[in-house]
MDTraj code that builds the backbone (N, CA, C; nanometers):
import mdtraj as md
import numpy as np

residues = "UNK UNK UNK UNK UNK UNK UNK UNK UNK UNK UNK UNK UNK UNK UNK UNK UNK UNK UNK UNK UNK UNK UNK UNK UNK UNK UNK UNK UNK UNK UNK UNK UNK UNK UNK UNK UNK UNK UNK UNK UNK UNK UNK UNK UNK UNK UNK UNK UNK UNK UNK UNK UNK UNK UNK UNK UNK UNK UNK UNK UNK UNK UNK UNK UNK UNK UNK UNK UNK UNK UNK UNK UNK UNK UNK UNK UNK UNK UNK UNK UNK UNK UNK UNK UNK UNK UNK UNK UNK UNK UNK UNK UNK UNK UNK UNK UNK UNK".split()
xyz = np.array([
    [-1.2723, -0.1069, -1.0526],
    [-1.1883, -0.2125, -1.1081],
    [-1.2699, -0.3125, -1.1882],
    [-1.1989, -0.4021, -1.2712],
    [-1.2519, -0.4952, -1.3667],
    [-1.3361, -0.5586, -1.2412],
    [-1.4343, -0.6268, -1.3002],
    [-1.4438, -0.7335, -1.2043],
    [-1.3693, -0.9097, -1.2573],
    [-1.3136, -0.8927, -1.2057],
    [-1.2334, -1.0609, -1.2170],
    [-1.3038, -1.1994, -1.2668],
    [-1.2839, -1.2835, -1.2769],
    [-1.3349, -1.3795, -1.3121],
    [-1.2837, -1.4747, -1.1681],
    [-1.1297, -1.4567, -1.1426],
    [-1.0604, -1.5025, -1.0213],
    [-1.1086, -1.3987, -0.8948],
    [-1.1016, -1.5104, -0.8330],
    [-1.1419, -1.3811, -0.6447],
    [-0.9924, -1.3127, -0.6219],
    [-0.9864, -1.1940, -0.6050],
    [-0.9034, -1.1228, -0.5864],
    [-0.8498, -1.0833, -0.4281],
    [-0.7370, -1.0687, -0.4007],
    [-0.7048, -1.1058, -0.2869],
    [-0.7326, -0.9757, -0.1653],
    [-0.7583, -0.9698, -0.0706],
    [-0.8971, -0.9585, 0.0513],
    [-0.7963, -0.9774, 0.1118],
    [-0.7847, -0.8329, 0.2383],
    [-0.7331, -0.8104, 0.3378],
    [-0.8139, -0.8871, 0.4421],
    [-0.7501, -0.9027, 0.6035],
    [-0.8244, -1.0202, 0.6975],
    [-0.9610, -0.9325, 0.6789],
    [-0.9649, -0.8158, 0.7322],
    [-1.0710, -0.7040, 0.7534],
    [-1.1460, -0.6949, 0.6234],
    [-1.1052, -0.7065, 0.5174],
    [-1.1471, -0.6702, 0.4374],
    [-1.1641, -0.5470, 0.3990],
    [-1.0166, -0.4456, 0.4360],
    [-1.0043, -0.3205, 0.4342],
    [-0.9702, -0.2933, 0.2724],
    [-0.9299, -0.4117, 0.2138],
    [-0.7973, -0.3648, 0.0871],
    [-0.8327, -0.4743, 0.0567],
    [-0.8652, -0.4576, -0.1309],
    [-0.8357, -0.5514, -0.2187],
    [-0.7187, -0.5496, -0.3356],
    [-0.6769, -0.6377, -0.3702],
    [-0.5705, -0.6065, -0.4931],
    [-0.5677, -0.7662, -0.5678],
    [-0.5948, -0.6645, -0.7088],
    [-0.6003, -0.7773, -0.8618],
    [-0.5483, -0.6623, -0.9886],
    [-0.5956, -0.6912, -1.0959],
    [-0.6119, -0.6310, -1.2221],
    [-0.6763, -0.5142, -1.2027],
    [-0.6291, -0.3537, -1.2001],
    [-0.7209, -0.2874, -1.1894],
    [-0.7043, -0.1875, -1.3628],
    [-0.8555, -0.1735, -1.3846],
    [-0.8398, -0.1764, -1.5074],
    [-0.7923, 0.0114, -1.5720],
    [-0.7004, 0.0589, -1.6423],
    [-0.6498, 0.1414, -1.6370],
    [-0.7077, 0.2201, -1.7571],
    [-0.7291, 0.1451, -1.8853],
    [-0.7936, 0.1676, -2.0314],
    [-0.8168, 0.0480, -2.1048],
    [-0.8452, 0.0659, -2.2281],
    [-0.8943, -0.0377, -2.3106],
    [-0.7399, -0.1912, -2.2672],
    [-0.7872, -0.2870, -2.2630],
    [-0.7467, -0.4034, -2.2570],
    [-0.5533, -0.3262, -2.1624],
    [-0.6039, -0.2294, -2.0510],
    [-0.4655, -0.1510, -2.0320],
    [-0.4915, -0.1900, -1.8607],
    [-0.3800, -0.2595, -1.7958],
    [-0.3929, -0.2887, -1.6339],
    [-0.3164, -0.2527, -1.5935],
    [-0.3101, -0.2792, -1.4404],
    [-0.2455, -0.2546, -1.3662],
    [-0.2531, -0.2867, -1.1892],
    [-0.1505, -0.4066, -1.1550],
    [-0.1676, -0.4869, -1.0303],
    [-0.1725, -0.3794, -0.9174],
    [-0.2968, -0.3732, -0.8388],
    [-0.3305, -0.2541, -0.7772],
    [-0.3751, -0.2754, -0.6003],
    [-0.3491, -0.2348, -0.5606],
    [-0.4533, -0.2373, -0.3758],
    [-0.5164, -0.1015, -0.3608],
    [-0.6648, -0.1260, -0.3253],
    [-0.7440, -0.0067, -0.3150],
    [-0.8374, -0.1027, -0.2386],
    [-0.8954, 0.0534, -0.1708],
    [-0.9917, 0.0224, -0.0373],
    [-1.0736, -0.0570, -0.0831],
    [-1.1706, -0.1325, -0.0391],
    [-1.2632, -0.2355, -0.0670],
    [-1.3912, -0.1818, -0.0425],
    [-1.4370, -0.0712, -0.1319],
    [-1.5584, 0.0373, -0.1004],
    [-1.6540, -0.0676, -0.1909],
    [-1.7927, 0.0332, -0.1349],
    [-1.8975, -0.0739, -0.2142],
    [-1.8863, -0.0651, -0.3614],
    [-1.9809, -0.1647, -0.3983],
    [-1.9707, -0.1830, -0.5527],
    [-2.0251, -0.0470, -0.6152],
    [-2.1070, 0.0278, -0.5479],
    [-2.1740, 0.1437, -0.6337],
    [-2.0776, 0.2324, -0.6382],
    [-1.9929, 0.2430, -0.6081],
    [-1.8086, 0.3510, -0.5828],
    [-1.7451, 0.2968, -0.6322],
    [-1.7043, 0.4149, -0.7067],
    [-1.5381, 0.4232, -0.7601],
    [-1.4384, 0.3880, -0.6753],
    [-1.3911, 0.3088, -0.7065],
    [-1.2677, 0.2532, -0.6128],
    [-1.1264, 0.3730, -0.6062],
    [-1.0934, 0.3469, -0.4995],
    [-1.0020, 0.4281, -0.4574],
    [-0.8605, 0.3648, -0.4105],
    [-0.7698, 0.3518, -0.4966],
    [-0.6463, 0.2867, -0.5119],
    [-0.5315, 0.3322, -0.4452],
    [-0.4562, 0.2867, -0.3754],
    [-0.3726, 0.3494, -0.2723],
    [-0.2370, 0.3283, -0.3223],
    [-0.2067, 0.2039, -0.4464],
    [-0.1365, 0.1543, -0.4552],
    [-0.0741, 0.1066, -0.5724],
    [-0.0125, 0.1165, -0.7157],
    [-0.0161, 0.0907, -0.8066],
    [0.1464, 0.0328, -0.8651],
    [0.1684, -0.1099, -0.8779],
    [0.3125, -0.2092, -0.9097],
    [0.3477, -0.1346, -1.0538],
    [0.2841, -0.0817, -1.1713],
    [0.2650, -0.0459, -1.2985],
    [0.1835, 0.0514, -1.3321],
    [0.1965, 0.1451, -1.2623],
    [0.1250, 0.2873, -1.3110],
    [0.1849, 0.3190, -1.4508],
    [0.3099, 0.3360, -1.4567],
    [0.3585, 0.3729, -1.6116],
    [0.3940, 0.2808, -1.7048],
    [0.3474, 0.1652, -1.7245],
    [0.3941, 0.0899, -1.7960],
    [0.2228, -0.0509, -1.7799],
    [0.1377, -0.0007, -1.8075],
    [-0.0052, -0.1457, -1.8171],
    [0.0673, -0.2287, -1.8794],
    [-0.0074, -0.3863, -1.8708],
    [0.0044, -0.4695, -1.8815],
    [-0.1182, -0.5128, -1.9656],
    [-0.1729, -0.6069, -2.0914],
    [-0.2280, -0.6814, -2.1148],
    [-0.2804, -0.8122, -2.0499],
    [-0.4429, -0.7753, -1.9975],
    [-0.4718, -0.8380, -1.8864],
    [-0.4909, -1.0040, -1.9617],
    [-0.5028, -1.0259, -2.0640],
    [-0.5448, -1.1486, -2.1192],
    [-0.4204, -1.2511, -2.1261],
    [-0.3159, -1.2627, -2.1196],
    [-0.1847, -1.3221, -2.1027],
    [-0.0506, -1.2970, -1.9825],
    [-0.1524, -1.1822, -1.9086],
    [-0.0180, -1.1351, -1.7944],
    [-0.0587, -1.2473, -1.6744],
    [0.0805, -1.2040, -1.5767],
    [0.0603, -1.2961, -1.4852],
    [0.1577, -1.1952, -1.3635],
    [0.0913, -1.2807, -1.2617],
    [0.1769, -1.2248, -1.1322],
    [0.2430, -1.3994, -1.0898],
    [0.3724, -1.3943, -1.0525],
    [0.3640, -1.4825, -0.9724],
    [0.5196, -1.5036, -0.9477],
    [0.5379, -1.5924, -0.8507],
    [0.6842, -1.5610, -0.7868],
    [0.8203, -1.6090, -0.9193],
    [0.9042, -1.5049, -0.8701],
    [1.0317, -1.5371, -1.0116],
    [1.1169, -1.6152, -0.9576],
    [1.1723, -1.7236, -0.9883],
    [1.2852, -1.7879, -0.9474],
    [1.2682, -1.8415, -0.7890],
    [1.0937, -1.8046, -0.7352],
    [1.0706, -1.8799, -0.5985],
    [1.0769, -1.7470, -0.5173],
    [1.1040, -1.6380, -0.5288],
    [1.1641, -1.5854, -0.4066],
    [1.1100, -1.4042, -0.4151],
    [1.1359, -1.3430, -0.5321],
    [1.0225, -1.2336, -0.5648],
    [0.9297, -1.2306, -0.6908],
    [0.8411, -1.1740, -0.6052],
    [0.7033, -1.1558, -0.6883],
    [0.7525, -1.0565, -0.8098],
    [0.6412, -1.1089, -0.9322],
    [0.6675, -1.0378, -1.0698],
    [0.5625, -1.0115, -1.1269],
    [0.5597, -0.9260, -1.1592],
    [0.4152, -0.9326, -1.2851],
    [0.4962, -0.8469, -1.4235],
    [0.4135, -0.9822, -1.5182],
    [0.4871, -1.0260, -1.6256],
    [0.4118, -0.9950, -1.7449],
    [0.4509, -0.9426, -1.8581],
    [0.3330, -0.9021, -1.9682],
    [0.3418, -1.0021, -2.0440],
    [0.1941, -0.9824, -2.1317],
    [0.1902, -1.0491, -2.2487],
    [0.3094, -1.1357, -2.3473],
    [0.4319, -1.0551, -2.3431],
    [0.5416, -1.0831, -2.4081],
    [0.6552, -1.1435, -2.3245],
    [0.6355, -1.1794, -2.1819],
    [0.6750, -1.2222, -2.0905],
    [0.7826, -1.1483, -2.0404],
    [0.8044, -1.0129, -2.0917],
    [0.8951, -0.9476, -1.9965],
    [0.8295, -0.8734, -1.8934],
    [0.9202, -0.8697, -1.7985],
    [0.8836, -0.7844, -1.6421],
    [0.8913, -0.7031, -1.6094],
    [0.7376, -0.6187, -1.6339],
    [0.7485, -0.5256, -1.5758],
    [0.7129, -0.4402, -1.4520],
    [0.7456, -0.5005, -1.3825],
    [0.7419, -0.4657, -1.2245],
    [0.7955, -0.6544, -1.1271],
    [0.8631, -0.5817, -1.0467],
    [0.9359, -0.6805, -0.9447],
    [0.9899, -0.6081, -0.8317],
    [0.9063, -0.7399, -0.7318],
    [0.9897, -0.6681, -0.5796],
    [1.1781, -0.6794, -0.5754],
    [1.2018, -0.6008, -0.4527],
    [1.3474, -0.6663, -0.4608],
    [1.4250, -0.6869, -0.3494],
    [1.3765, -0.8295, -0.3171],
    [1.3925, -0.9159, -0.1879],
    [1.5530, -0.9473, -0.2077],
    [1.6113, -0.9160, -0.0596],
    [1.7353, -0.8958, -0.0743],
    [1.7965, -1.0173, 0.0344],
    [1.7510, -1.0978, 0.1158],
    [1.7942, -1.1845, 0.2333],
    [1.7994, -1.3353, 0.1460],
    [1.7570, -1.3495, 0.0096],
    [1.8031, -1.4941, -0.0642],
    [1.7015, -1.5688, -0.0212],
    [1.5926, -1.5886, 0.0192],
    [1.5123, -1.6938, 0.1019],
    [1.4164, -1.6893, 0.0206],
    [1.3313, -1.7918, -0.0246],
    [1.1677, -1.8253, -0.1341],
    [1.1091, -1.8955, -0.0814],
    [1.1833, -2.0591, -0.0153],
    [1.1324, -2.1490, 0.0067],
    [0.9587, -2.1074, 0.0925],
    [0.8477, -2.1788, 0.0358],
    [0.7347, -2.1240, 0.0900],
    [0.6792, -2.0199, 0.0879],
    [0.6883, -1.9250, -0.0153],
    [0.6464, -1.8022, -0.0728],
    [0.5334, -1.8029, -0.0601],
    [0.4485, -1.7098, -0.0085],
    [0.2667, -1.6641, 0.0162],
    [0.2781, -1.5315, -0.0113],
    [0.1794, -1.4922, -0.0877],
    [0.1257, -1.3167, -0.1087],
    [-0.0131, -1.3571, -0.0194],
    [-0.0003, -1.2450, 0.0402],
    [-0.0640, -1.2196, 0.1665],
    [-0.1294, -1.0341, 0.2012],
    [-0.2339, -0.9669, 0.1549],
    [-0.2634, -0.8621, 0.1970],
    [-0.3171, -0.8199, 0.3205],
    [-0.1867, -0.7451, 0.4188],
    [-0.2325, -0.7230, 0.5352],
    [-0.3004, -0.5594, 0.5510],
    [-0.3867, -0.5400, 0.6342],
    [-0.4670, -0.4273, 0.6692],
    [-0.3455, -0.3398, 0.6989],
])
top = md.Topology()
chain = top.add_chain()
for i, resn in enumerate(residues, 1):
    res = top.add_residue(resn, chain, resSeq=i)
    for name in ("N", "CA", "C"):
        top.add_atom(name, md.element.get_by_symbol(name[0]), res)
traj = md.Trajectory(xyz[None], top)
Protein backbone atom coordinates (compact mmCIF):
# COMPACT_ATOMS: atom_id res chain seq x y z
CA UNK A 1 0.00 0.00 0.00
CA UNK A 2 0.80 3.77 -0.50
CA UNK A 3 2.35 4.82 2.41
CA UNK A 4 0.10 7.68 3.80
CA UNK A 5 1.04 10.84 4.90
CA UNK A 6 -2.13 10.33 7.58
CA UNK A 7 -1.75 7.23 10.14
CA UNK A 8 -4.03 4.81 8.88
CA UNK A 9 -6.38 3.07 10.98
CA UNK A 10 -4.84 -0.06 13.23
CA UNK A 11 -6.75 -2.83 14.56
CA UNK A 12 -6.44 -3.07 18.80
CA UNK A 13 -3.89 -6.08 17.89
CA UNK A 14 -2.70 -4.65 15.20
CA UNK A 15 -3.90 -7.52 13.06
CA UNK A 16 -5.52 -5.19 10.15
CA UNK A 17 -4.85 -1.97 8.69
CA UNK A 18 -7.15 0.06 6.36
CA UNK A 19 -6.47 3.51 4.29
CA UNK A 20 -5.80 4.26 0.53
CA UNK A 21 -4.56 1.18 -0.92
CA UNK A 22 -2.90 1.97 -3.99
CA UNK A 23 -4.43 0.07 -7.06
CA UNK A 24 -2.48 1.98 -10.26
CA UNK A 25 -1.23 5.21 -11.30
CA UNK A 26 -2.98 8.01 -9.07
CA UNK A 27 -5.91 4.73 -8.99
CA UNK A 28 -7.23 3.71 -5.05
CA UNK A 29 -9.02 1.99 -3.23
CA UNK A 30 -10.36 2.11 0.70
CA UNK A 31 -8.95 -1.26 1.75
CA UNK A 32 -8.25 -3.64 5.14
CA UNK A 33 -5.32 -5.97 4.80
CA UNK A 34 -3.21 -7.79 7.28
CA UNK A 35 -0.64 -5.54 8.83
CA UNK A 36 2.49 -7.70 7.48
CA UNK A 37 5.93 -6.23 7.63
CA UNK A 38 7.03 -3.48 5.53
CA UNK A 39 9.34 -5.81 3.36
CA UNK A 40 5.78 -7.74 2.14
CA UNK A 41 3.37 -7.30 -0.10
CA UNK A 42 0.41 -6.63 1.66
CA UNK A 43 -2.32 -8.88 1.61
CA UNK A 44 -5.86 -7.31 1.43
CA UNK A 45 -8.84 -9.09 2.68
CA UNK A 46 -11.05 -6.40 1.90
CA UNK A 47 -11.82 -3.91 -0.82
CA UNK A 48 -15.11 -0.76 -0.50
CA UNK A 49 -14.04 0.00 -4.54
CA UNK A 50 -12.44 -2.75 -6.26
CA UNK A 51 -14.31 -1.76 -9.54
CA UNK A 52 -14.58 1.62 -9.57
CA UNK A 53 -10.74 3.61 -7.89
CA UNK A 54 -10.94 6.67 -6.67
CA UNK A 55 -8.46 9.67 -7.11
CA UNK A 56 -6.43 9.67 -4.02
CA UNK A 57 -5.59 13.52 -4.14
CA UNK A 58 -9.27 14.97 -3.57
CA UNK A 59 -11.22 11.75 -2.28
CA UNK A 60 -12.49 11.42 1.04
CA UNK A 61 -14.07 8.91 3.40
CA UNK A 62 -16.28 10.23 5.86
CA UNK A 63 -19.74 9.95 7.37
CA UNK A 64 -22.87 11.06 4.89
CA UNK A 65 -25.61 12.87 6.43
CA UNK A 66 -23.99 11.67 10.12
CA UNK A 67 -25.00 8.18 9.97
CA UNK A 68 -23.19 6.07 6.94
CA UNK A 69 -19.82 6.03 5.94
CA UNK A 70 -18.90 7.13 2.20
CA UNK A 71 -16.06 7.37 0.21
CA UNK A 72 -16.37 10.03 -2.20
CA UNK A 73 -14.33 10.84 -5.48
CA UNK A 74 -12.63 13.58 -6.80
CA UNK A 75 -15.92 14.82 -8.42
CA UNK A 76 -17.74 14.27 -5.23
CA UNK A 77 -19.88 11.51 -6.27
CA UNK A 78 -20.14 8.20 -4.21
CA UNK A 79 -18.74 5.64 -4.89
CA UNK A 80 -19.10 3.21 -2.31
CA UNK A 81 -21.51 3.52 0.90
CA UNK A 82 -22.51 1.42 3.77
CA UNK A 83 -26.21 0.84 4.24
CA UNK A 84 -27.16 1.44 7.79
CA UNK A 85 -30.69 0.73 8.13
CA UNK A 86 -31.84 1.47 12.17
CA UNK A 87 -31.72 5.69 11.39
CA UNK A 88 -29.17 6.38 14.26
CA UNK A 89 -25.53 8.69 13.52
CA UNK A 90 -25.55 10.61 16.50
CA UNK A 91 -21.71 9.85 17.61
CA UNK A 92 -20.44 8.04 14.64
CA UNK A 93 -16.72 6.30 15.15
CA UNK A 94 -14.96 4.05 12.42
CA UNK A 95 -13.38 1.69 14.43
CA UNK A 96 -11.24 -1.51 13.02
CA UNK A 97 -11.91 -4.53 15.00
CA UNK A 98 -9.59 -7.79 14.83
Amino acid sequence: PERPSVDVLVSEKGTFKAWFYQLGENAFSFAIWFAEMLDQQATVVWMANREWPVNSRASRLYFWRGRDLALVNIDRSIVWMTARTDGTGAGMVAELQE
